[in-house]
N, C-alpha and C positions, 0 to 999 in steps of 0.2 A: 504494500500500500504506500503510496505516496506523501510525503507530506504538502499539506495544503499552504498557501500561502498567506500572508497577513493579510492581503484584500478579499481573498476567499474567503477566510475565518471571519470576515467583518461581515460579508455579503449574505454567509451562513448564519450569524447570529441574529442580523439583521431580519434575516427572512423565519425565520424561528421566532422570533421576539413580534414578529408584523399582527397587529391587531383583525382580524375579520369583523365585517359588519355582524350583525345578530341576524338571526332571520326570522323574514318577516310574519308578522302573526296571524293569527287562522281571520281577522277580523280584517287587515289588511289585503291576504290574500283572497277573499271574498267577496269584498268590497267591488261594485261593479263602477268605472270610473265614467264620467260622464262631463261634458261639457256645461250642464247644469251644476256639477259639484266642484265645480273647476270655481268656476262664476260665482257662487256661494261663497267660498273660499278666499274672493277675492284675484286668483290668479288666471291668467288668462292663459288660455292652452296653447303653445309651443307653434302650431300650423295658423292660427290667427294674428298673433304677435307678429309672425313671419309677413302674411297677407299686408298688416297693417303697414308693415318696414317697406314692401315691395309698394303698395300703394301712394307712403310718401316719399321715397324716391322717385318715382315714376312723375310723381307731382314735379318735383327740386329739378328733373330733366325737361319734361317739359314749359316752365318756367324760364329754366336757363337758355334754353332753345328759341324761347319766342324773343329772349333778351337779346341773343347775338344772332339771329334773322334778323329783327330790326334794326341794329346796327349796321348789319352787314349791306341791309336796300336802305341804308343812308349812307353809307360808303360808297355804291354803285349807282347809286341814281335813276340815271333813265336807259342805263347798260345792261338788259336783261342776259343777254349771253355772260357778261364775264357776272353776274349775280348769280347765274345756274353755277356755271362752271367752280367760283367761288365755295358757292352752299355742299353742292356735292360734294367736294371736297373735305370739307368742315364735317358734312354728316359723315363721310368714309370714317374719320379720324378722332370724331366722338367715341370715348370709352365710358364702356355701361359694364364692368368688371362686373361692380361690387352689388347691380339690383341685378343682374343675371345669374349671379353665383345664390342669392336666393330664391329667383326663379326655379334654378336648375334643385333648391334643395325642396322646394316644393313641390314638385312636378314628382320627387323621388318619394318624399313622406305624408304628404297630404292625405291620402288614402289611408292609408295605415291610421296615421294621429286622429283624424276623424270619427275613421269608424266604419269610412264609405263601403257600403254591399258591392257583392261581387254582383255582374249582369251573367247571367247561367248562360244563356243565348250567344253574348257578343264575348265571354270570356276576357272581360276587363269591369272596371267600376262604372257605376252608374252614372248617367250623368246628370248634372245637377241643373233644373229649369231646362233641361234640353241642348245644355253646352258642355263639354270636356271640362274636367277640372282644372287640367292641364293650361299654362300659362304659357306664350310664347314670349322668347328672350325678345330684347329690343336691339336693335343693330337701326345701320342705313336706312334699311327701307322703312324700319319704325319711323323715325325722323323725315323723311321724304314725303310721307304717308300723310303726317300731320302740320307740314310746314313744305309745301311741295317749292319747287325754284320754276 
């Protein structure tokens, strides 16, 4: 047998000595969770918070967007070509990282954190009022879409 080394023996004692949570009780594991008990609670459920973050970002883009279009057709005037040419530009080169990366975490947990029914028929989630739950990222064409050149 080997002797172990002083950061082994640390790592070893460390992991020996590591506390475990308790587990959880017959009244917790029972307990049926619900978006009503969320709201009682006071805490708002993880996939709504998210919703909220995506909505006012999406707002702070759209905002910033009508700011620098209108600068941009007070820079160009009565030059619609170099205004397109300009804007397109600008919308390529807009980054929407940080409301996309919640998008994309949306589109991944929303279903789950909800609660959403599986459709037996279409073999995916139901859809909600008749629309996917599913949110599309925002890139160029979002921007062109809503502030056309």
């Amino acid at each position: 047998m080997t002797e172990s080394s002083p950061v082994e023996r640390e790592l070893a004692k460390r992991f020996e000595d590591a506390v475990e949570g308790k587990p959880l009780s017959r009244r917790a594991r029972q307990t049926k969770r619900s978006v009503e008990s969320y709201l009682a609670a006071g805490v708002l459920p993880r996939y709504m918070q998210r919703l909220r973050d995506i909505e006012d970002a999406t707002r702070a883009h759209r905002r910033h967007l009508r700011a620098a279009y209108e600068r941009l057709r007070e820079e160009c005037g009565d030059d619609r070509g170099r205004f397109a040419r300009r804007w397109h530009a600008l919308a390529r080169r807009w980054r929407f990282d940080e409301v996309n990366e919640l998008i994309r975490e949306h589109n991944e947990w929303y279903p789950m954190e909800s609660g959403l029914p599986l459709d037996p028929r279409t073999r995916d989630y139901v859809r909600l009022r008749g629309r996917s739950y599913r949110r599309d990222e925002l890139g160029p064409d979002w921007v062109l879409d809503r502030f056309p050149a």
